[in-house]
Structure formats: structure tokens, C-alpha cells
C-alpha positions as CSV (number, residue, x, y, z in Angstrom):
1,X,80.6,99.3,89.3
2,X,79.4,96.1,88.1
3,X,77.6,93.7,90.5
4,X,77.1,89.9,90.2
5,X,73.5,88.6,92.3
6,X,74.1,92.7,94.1
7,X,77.6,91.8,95.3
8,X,80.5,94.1,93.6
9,X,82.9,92.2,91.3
10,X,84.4,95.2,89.8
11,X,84.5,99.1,89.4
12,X,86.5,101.5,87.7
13,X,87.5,105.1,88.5
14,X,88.8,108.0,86.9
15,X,89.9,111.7,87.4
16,X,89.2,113.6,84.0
17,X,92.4,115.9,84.7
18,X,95.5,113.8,86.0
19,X,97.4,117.5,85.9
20,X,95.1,119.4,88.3
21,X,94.1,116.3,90.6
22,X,96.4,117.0,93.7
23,X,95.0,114.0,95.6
24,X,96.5,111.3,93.0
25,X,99.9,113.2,92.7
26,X,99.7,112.8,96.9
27,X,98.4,109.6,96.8
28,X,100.9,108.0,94.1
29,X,104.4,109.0,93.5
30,X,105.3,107.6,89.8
31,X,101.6,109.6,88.9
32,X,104.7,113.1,88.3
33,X,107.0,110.8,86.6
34,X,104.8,111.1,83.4
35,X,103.1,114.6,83.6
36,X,105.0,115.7,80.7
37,X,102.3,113.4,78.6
38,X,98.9,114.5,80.7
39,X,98.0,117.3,78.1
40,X,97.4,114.6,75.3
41,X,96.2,111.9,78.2
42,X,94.2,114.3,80.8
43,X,92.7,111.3,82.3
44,X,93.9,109.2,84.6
45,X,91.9,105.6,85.2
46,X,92.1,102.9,87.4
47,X,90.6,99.6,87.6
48,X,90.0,96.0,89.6
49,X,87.8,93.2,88.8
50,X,87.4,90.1,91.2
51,X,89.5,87.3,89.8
52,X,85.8,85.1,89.3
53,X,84.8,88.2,86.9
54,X,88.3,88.4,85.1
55,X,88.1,87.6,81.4
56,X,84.2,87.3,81.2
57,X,84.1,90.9,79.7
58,X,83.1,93.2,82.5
59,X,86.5,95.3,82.7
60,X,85.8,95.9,79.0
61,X,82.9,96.8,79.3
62,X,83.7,99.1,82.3
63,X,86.1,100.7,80.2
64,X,83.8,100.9,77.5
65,X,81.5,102.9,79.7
66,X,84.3,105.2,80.9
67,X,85.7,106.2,77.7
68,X,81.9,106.8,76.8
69,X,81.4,109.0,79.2
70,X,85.0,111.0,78.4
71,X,84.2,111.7,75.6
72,X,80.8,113.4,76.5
73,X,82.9,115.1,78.3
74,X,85.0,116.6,75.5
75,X,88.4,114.9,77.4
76,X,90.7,113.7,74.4
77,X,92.6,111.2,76.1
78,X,93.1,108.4,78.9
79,X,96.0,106.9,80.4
80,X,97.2,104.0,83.6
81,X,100.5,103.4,84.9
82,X,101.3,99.8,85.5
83,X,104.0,97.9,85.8
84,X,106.1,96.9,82.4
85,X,105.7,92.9,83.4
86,X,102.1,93.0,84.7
87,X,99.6,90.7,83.1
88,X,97.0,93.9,82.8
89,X,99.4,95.2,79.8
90,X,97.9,92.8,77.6
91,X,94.1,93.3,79.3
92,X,95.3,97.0,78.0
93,X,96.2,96.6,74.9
94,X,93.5,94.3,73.8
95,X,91.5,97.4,74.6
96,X,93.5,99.9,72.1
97,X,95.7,101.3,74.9
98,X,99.0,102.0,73.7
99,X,102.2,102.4,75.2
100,X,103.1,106.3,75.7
101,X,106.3,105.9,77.6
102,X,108.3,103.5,79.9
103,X,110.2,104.8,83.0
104,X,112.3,102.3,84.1
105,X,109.6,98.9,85.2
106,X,106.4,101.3,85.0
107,X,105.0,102.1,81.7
108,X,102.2,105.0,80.7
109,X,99.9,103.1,78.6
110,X,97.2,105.5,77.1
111,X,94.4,105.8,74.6
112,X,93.1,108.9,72.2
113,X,89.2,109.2,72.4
């Protein structure tokens, strides 16, 4: 989480294996529309920032933190599913996600580690 004068103005969260995490298939449908990709992406991430800590770095750098810790953790890949028009595409991409596949107006963006 990242905090501005203690108050939260961001966090991310992440389970390390999409494919086993029966919670996020409960909890979000499109999650099964892309499991045929989770072997190469095991991890499934999502983020928020307040709009007054948007482009000031700290998603970056809580991504930066998250793949850090993947990696310790021996997991090979991340991924997000967002919506094909959203503005967090670029946000994405800037940070060397790519886009895995497209289903429709979601897309599986995703990055090796």
C-alpha cells in the first residue's frame, strides 16, 4: 500500500496462481474466459491509486514491488483483465505489459518475469 501524510492513496494485490484461486473465479466471471493463458501468466494482479496519486509514479512503483516480489517467488508471469478502451491500457503498457489476448471489449494484458 502506499500512503500519503498515513492516509492510503493506493495498493495493489495479487494471487500468485490465478488457476488454483477459487475465490477470484467466484468473485469475477471473465477471470475463466482466459485460463487457457494462466500457465505462462500464473498471477493475477489488480490495482487502484487515488486520482491525486495518478501519474506521480506510485502505481509503478507498486508494480515494481510486486513483480519483485514474484519473482522471489519463482512465479514466471503476471497478468490483469481490463477493458480494451480503458485508459489503464496505456498505464499497462508503459510498464512492459503486453497484450495476451482480447475477448470481445476485455483484453488479458500480461508480463514475463
Amino acid at each position: 500500500m502506499a500512503t500519503d501524510n498515513e492516509n492510503p492513496i493506493g495498493y495493489i494485490c495479487c494471487s500468485p496462481n490465478t488457476i488454483n484461486d477459487k475465490e477470484l473465479f467466484e468473485l469475477s466471471a471473465p477471470i475463466g474466459m482466459f485460463k487457457e493463458f494462466y500457465h505462462h501468466f500464473p498471477a493475477h494482479l489488480h490495482i487502484n491509486c487515488l486520482p491525486l496519486a495518478q501519474g506521480k509514479g506510485v502505481g509503478t512503483q507498486l508494480l515494481e514491488a510486486l513483480c519483485k516480489d514474484l519473482i522471489r517467488a519463482k512465479i514466471c508471469g503476471v497478468h490483469l483483465i481490463t477493458g480494451s478502451n480503458e485508459r489503464n491500457v496505456s498505464f499497462y503498457t508503459k510498464n512492459n505489459f503486453s497484450l495476451i489476448h482480447k475477448i470481445n471489449n476485455l483484453v488479458m494484458l500480461g508480463k514475463n518475469l
